[in-house]
C-alpha positions as CSV (number, residue, x, y, z in Angstrom):
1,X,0.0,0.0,0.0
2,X,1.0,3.8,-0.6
3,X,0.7,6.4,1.0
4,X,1.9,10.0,1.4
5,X,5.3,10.2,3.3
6,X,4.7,9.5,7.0
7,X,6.0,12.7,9.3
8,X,9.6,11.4,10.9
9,X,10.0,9.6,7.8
10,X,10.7,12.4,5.6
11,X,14.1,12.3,2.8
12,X,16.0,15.1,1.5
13,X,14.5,15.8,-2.0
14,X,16.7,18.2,-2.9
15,X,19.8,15.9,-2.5
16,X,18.0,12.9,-4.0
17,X,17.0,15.1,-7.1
18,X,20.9,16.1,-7.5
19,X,22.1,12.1,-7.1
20,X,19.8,11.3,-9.8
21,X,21.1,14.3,-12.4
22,X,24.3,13.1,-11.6
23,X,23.8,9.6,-12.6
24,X,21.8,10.3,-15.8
25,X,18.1,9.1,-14.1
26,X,16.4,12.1,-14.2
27,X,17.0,14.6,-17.7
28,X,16.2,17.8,-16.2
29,X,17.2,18.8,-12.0
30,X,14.1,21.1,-12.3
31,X,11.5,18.7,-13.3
32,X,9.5,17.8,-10.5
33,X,9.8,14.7,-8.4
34,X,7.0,13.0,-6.4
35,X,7.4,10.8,-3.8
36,X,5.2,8.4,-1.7
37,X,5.9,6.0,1.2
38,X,5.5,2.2,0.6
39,X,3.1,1.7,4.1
40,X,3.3,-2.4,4.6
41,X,6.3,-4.1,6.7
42,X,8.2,-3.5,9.7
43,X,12.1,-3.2,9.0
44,X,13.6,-0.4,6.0
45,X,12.3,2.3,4.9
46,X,10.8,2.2,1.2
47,X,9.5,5.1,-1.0
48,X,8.3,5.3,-4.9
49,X,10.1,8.2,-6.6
50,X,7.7,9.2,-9.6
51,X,9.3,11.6,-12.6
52,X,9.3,12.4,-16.0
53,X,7.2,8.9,-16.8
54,X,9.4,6.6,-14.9
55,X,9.1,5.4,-11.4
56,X,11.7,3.9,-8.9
57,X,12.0,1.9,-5.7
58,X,14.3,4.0,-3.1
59,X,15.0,1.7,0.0
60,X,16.8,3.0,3.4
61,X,17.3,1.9,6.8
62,X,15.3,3.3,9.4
63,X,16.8,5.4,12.2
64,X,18.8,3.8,14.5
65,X,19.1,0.7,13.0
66,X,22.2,-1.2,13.2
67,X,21.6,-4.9,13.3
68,X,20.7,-6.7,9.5
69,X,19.8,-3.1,7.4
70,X,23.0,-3.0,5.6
71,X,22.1,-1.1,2.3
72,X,25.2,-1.9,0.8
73,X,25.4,-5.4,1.4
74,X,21.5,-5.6,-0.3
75,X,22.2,-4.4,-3.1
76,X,25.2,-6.0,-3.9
77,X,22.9,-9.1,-3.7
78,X,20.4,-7.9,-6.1
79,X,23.2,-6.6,-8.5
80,X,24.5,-10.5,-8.4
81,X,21.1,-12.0,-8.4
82,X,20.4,-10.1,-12.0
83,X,22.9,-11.9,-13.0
84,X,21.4,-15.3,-13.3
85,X,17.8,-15.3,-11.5
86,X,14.7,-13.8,-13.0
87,X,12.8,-12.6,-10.0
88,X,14.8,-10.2,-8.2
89,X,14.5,-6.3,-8.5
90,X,16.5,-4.7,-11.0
91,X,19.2,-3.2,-9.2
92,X,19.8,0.8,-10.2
93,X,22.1,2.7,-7.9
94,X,23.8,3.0,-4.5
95,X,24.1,5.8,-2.7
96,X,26.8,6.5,0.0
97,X,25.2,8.2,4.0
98,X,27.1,11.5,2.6
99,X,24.0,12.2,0.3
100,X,20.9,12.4,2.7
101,X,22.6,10.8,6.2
102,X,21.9,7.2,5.9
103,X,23.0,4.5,2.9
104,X,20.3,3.9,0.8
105,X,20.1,1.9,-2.3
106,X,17.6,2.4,-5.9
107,X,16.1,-0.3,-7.8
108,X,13.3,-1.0,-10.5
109,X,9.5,-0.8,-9.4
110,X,7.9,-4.3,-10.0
111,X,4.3,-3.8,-10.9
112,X,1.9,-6.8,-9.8
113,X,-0.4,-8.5,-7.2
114,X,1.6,-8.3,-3.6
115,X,-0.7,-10.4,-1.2
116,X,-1.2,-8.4,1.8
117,X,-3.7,-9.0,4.3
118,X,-5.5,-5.8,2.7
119,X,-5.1,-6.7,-0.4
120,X,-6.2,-10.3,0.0
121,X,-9.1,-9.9,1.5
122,X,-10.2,-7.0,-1.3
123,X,-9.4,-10.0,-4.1
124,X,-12.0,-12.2,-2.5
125,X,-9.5,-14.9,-3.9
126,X,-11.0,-18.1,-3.7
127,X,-9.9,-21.8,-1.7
128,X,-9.0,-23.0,-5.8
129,X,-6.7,-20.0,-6.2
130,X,-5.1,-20.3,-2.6
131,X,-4.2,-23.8,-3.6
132,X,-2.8,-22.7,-6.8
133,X,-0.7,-19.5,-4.8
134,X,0.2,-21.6,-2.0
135,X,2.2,-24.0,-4.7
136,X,3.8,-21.4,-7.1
137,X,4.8,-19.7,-4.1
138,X,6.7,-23.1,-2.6
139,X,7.9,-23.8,-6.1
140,X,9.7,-20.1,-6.4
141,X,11.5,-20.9,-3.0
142,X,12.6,-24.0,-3.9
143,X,13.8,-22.6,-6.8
144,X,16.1,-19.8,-5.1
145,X,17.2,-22.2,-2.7
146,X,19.2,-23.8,-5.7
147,X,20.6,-21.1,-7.2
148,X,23.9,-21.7,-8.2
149,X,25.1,-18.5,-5.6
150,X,29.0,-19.3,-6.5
151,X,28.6,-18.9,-10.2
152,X,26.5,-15.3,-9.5
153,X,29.4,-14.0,-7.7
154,X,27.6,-14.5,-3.8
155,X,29.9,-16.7,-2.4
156,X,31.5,-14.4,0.0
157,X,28.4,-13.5,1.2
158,X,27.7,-15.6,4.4
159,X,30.3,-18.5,6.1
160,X,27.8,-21.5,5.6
161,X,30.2,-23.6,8.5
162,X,28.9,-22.8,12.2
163,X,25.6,-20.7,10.4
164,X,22.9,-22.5,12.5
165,X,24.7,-22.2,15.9
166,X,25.8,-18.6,15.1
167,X,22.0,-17.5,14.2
168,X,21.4,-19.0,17.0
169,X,23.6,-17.2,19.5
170,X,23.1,-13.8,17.5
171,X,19.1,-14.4,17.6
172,X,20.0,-14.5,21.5
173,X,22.4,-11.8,21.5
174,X,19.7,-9.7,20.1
175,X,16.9,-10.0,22.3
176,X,18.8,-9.0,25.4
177,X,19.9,-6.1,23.5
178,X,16.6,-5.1,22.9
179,X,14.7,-6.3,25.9
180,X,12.3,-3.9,27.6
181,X,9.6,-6.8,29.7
182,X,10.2,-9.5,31.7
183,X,9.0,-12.4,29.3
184,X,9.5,-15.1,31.2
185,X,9.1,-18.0,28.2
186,X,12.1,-15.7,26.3
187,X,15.0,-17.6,28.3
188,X,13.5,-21.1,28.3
189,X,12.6,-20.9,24.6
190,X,16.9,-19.8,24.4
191,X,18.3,-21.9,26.4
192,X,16.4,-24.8,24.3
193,X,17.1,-23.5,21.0
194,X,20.9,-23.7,22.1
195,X,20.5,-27.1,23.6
196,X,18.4,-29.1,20.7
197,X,20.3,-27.4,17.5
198,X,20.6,-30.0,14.4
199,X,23.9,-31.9,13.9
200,X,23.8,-32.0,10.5
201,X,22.8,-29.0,7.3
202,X,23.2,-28.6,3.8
203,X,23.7,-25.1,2.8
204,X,22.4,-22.7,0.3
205,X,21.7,-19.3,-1.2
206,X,18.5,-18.2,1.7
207,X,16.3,-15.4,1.6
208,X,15.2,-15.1,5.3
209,X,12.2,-13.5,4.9
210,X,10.3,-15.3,2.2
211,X,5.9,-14.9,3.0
212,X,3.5,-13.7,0.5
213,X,3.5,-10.3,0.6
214,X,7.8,-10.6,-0.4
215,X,6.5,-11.6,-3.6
216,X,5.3,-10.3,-6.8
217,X,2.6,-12.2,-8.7
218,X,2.5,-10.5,-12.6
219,X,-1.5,-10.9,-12.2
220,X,-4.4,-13.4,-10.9
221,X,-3.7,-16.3,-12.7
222,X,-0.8,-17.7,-10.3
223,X,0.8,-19.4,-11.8
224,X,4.0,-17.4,-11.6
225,X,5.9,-15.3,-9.3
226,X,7.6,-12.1,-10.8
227,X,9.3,-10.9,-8.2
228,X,10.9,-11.1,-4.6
229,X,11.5,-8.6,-2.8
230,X,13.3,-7.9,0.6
231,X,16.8,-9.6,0.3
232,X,18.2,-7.3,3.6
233,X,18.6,-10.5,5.5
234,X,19.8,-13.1,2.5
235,X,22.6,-14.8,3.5
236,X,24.4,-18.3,2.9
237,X,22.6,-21.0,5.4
238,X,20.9,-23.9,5.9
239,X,17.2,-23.7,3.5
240,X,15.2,-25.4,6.3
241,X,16.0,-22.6,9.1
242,X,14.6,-20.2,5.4
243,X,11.6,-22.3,5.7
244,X,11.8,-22.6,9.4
245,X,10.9,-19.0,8.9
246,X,8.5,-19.0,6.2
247,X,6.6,-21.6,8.5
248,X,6.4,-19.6,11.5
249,X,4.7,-17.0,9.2
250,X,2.6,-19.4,8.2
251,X,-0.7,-18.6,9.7
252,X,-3.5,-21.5,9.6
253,X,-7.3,-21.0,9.6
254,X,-7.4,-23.6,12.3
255,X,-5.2,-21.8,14.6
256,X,-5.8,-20.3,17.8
257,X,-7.2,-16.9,17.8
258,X,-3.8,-15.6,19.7
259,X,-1.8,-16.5,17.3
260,X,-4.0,-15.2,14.1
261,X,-3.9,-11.8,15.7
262,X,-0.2,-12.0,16.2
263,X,0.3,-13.3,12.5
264,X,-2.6,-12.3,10.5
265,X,-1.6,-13.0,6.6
266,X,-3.8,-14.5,3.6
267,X,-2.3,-18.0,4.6
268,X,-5.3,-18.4,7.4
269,X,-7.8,-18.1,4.4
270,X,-9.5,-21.4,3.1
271,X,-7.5,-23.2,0.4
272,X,-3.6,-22.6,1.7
273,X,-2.7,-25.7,3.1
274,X,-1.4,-26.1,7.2
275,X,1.8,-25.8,8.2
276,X,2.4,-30.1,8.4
277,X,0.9,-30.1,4.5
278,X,3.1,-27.7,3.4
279,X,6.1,-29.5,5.1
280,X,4.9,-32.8,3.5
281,X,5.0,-31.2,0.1
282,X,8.4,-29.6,0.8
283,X,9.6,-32.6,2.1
284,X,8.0,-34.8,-1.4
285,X,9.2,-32.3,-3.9
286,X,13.2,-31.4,-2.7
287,X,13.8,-35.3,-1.2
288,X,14.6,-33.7,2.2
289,X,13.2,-35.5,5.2
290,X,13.3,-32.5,8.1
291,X,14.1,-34.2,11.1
292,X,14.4,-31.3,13.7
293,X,11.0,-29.8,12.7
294,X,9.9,-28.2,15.6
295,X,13.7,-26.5,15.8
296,X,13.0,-24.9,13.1
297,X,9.6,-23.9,13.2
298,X,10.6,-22.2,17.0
299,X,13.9,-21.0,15.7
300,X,11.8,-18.6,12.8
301,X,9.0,-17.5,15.4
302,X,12.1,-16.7,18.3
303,X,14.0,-14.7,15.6
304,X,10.5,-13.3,14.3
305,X,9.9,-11.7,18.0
306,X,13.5,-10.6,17.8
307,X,12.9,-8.5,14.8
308,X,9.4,-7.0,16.3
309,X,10.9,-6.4,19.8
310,X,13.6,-4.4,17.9
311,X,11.5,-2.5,16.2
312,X,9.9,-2.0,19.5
313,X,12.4,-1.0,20.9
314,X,13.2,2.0,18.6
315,X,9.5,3.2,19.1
316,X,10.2,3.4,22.7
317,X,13.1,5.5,22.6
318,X,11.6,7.9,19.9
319,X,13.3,6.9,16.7
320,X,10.5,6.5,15.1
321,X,7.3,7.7,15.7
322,X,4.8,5.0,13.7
323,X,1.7,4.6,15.9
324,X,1.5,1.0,14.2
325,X,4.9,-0.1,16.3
326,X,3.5,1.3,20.1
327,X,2.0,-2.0,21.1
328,X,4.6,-4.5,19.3
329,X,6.0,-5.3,23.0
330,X,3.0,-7.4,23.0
331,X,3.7,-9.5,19.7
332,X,6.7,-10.2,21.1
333,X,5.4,-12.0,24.3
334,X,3.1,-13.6,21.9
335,X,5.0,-15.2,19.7
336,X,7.4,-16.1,22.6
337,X,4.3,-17.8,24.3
338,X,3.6,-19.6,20.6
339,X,7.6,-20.7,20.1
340,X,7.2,-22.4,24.0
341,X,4.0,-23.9,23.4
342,X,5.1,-25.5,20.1
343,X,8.3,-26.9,22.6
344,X,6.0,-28.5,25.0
345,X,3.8,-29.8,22.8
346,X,6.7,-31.2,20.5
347,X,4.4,-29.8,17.5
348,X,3.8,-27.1,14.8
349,X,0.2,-27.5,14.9
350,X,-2.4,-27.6,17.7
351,X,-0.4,-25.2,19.9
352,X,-3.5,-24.2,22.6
């Protein structure tokens, strides 16, 4: 969704307007520039820059970030990935902090369907076409999981050896960093997270963030994804903490009602499959059998509450001053509540 540029948000124009003269975007420094605030997620900053018929992505970190918004590092991936893989954002330009205070990076605007919650529910997409979008969207991460990242140039980009015990300690790391409640399932769900970490990985290009509205279907037919977007957080790893991740997002219509307010995306609508379906047809279509399941599934919920408790975090102190981040404290003690819930249970499903 866009929207007009939220106050606290607001970018230099002037300097932006001069970077793109410089670099031959924009013909004429006098013609005028709009630009509008992408309103959906929590972590960068992302605004459409409309002028003289053309229309671009700019993407920076918020303020007071430090932890996983390095511009730099995100575009480099991008610039790799349009090397050899069809649905990643054209990359454009970089720009250094010197031009408005923070790096930020410009790519192509993808046009298509994103599947926000909004925007789901204004489709009135049917159980058929969840089916259909539930299995595209599977196929396209299986598909990036094998992308040959040494041939694109991206093997420097994460140390696949020790990944899962680092993300891990980090994930932990990060939470104490940012901790502003007493939460008491927040150590236990640690301290077994450290204690029940798989032996054994394989290791491939991961995007870290992959859900339905980090894709680009081209239109309603789905039968094909365009575009991903978000790579902030794409690394080297193991693919099953990725889907670890993409699980934990992975809302069900069957689920409690907690954990449908904490996680509300199009996956709870009739027709997506539940989480153990979609890990059967992982499992059936890449040979993989996953072994530590409920690892993974708690690994992606801990590190999602990580994420919104940082985010928190900056609200608190008054980096930012988005009304939509003032009760997130609470999302974190959800999904903390969810990850030990799954642990007791020894289950993804069924949690309460």
């Amino acid at each position: 969704m866009i929207q007009e540029v939220r106050k606290g948000d607001e970018i230099d124009l002037k300097s932006i307007k001069s970077f793109l003269f410089e670099n031959r975007l924009i013909e004429n420094p006098e013609n005028k520039i709009l630009i509008k605030q992408f309103s959906n997620g929590f972590s960068n900053l992302t605004y459409l820059l409309q002028f003289e018929k053309k229309e671009f992505v700019l993407r920076l970190p918020p303020k007071g970030a430090k932890f996983g918004h390095d511009m730099k590092r995100e575009f480099k991936v991008l610039l790799n990935l349009n090397k050899g893989f069809d649905k990643a954002p054209k990359a454009i330009l970089f720009g250094s902090d010197l031009i408005i205070g923070r790096p930020f990076y410009i790519m192509e605007n993808v046009d298509g369907v994103i599947l926000t919650r909004k925007k789901a529910f204004s489709m009135n997409i049917s159980s058929s076409e969840y089916k259909k979008i539930a299995s595209t969207w599977l196929e396209t991460f299986i598909e990036l999981h094998k992308i040959d990242y040494k041939k694109i140039g991206l093997n420097d980009l994460g140390k696949p050896l020790g990944y899962v015990d680092r993300q891990v300690k980090n994930w932990g790391n990060q939470y104490l960093k940012a901790k502003t409640d007493e939460i008491k399932e927040a150590e236990k769900v640690m301290n077994w997270l450290e204690k029940n970490k798989p032996k054994k990985h394989k290791y491939s290009l991961i995007h870290n963030d992959y859900k339905y509205d980090n894709v680009v279907f081209p239109n309603n037919s789905w039968d094909k994804i365009k575009s991903i977007l978000d790579w902030e957080m794409c690394t080297i790893g193991d693919p099953l903490m990725d889907f670890g991740t993409s699980l934990a997002y992975w809302t069900m219509e069957s689920d409690h009602k907690n954990i449908k307010e904490v996680l509300n995306y199009p996956t709870v609508n009739h027709g997506n499959p539940s989480r153990m379906e979609l890990v059967d047809i992982y499992e059936s279509k890449t040979k993989i059998k996953i072994n530590d399941l409920v690892f993974y599934y708690t690994y992606g919920l801990f590190k999602i509450s990580v994420i919104v408790q940082q985010i928190f975090l900056r609200y608190k102190i008054g980096l930012t001053s988005n009304e939509k981040f003032k009760d997130l404290n609470k999302m974190t003690k959800l999904l903390l509540q969810i990850s030990w819930q799954s642990i007791q249970k020894n289950r993804i499903e069924r949690l309460f």
